[in-house]
N, C-alpha and C positions, 0 to 999 in steps of 0.2 A: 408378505410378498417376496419371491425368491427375485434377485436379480441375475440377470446372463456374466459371466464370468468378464465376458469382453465388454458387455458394459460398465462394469465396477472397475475397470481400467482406465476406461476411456475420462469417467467420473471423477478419479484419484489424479491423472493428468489435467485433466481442466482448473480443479482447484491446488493443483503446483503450481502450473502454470499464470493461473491467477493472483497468487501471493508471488510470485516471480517480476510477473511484470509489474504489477504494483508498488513493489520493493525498487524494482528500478526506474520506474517515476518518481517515485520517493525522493530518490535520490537525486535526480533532475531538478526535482521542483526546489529542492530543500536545500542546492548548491550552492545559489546566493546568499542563502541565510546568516549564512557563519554564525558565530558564537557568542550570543546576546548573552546568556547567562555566565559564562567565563570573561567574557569583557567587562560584566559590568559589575563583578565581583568587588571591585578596591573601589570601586567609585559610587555606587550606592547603595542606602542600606537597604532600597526596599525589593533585595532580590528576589521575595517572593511572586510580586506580584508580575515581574520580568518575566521569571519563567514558566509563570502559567499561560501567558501571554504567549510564550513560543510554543510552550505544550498543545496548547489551541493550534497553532499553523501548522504544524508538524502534520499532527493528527489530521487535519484536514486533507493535508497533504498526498498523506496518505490514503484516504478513504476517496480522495480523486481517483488515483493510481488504481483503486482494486477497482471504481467503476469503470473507469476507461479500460480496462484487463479485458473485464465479464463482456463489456461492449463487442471488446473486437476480436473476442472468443467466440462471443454467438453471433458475430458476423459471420465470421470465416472456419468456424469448425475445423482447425485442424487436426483434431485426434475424432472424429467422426461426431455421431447424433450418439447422444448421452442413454437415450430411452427409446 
């Protein structure tokens, strides 16, 4: 299946777009967090199980951001209809 030139555009900015805004909720969400695993370096041994712990929220984090992204990309269309 050949796709339209202007839709393979449109296509490449929504999923920019979509790792963009995602990345800056990220960032939002993940502001409070600060630095579980470097704080808690000198003070316990058991850092593994710390920073799997924040690897979890991070990540979660994250995968809010790209759905809220996709949400309010195919709300509001703003680089057009994909297909």
């Amino acid at each position: 299946m050949k796709l339209k030139t202007c839709s393979n555009y449109s296509l490449y900015a929504y999923i920019l777009m979509t790792y963009v805004l995602g990345s800056l909720i990220y960032l939002v969400i993940t502001h409070k967090y600060g630095t579980p695993f470097k704080n808690a370096v000198k003070k316990y041994p058991e850092l593994m199980e710390i920073k799997l712990k924040s690897v979890k929220s991070r990540r979660n984090a994250f995968y809010i951001g790209i759905g809220i992204s996709i949400l309010v990309l195919t709300i509001f269309r703003p680089y057009g209809n994909i297909f």
